[in-house]
C-alpha positions in Angstrom: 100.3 119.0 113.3 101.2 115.4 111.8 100.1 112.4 113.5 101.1 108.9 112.4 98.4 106.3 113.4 99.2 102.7 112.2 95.7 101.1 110.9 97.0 98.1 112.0 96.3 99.0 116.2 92.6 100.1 114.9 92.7 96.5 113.7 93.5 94.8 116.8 91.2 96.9 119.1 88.6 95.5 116.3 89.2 91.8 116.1 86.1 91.3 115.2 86.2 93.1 112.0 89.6 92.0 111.1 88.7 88.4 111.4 85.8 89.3 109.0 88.3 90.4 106.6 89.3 86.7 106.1 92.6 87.2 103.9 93.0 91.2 104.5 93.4 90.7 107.8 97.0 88.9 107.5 98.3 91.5 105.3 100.4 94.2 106.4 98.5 97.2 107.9 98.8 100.4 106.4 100.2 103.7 107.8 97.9 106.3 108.2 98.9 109.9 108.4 96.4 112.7 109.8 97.4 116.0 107.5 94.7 118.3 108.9 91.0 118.2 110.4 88.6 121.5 109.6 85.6 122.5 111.0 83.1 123.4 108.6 80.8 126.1 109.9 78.7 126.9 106.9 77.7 122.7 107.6 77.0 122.4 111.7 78.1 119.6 113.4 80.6 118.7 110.1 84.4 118.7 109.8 86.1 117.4 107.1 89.9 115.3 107.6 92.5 114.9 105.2 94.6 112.0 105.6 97.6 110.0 103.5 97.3 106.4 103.6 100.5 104.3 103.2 99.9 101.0 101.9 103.3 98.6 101.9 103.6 95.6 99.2 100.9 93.6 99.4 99.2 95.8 102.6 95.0 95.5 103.1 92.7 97.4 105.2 90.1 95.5 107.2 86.9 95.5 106.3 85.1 99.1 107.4 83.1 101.9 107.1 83.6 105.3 107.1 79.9 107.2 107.9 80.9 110.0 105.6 81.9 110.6 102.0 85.4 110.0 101.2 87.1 111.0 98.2 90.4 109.3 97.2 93.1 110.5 94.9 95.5 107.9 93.8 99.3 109.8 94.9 101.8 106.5 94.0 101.3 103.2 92.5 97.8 101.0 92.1 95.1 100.3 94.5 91.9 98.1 94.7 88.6 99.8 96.0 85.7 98.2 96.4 81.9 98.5 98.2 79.6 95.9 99.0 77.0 95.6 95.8 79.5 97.2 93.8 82.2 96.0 91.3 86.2 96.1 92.4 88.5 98.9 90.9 91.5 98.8 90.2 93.5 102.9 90.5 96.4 103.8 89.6 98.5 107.2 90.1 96.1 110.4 89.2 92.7 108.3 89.2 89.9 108.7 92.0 87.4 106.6 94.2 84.4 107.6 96.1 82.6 106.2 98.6 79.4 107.4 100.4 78.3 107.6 103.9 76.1 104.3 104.0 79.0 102.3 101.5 80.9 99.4 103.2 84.4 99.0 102.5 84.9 95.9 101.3 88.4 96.2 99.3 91.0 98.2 100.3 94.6 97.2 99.1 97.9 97.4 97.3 97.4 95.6 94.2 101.0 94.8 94.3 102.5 92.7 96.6 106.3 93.9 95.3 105.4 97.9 95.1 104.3 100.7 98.3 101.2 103.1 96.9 99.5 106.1 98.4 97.2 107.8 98.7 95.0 111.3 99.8 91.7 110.6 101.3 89.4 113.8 101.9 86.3 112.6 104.7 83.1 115.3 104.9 82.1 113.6 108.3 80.1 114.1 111.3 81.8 116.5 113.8 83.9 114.1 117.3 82.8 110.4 114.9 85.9 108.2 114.3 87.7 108.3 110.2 86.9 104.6 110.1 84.5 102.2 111.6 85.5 98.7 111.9 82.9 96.4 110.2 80.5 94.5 112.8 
């Protein structure tokens, strides 16, 4: 089952972490699509979640968290990922980004403000915790 959950509403019910964002947190919101969640029993207690992430022209995610490792595959376009203490990158179509359980997301956007881009994010998580964690 397919569930389209607009980032943007995890954003509001996290002002907090939105208005941390400074200049992310005015751009447009991205559209998240859940493609599947699987329990992992040879891992208790893990699951991991595959989800599409739609960013429109110019679109930024607030910063966040994710508690897990997340793998990213670049489907459409270019995107700019970033962790705290590390250096900015900028993917395009067919490239990959990793970050780890304890990473910060600092940067997550469209690098163009004129073109949409997507892309596949793969989370190994804890079993029942949220995909994203709004920045305190």
């Amino acid at each position: 089952m397919r569930t389209i959950v607009p980032l943007g509403l995890l954003a509001l019910l996290c002002s907090g972490a939105a208005a941390a964002a400074g200049p992310a947190a005015a751009a447009p919101a991205p559209t998240v699509t859940m493609l599947t969640t699987q329990e992992l029993p040879e891992f208790p207690g893990k699951e991991a979640v595959m989800l599409l992430v739609d960013y429109p022209p110019g679109g930024a995610d607030p910063v966040h968290r994710h508690d897990a490792h997340a793998f990213i595959y670049v489907l459409q376009g270019s995107i700019v990922m970033g962790v705290a203490g590390g250096t900015p990158v900028t993917l395009h179509a067919g490239q990959t980004f990793h970050e780890g359980p304890h990473d910060l997301h600092t940067i997550g956007r469209n690098a163009s403000k004129d073109e949409p881009a997507r892309f596949l994010a793969v989370l190994l998580k804890d079993k029942g915790k949220p995909a994203l964690i709004p920045a305190e």
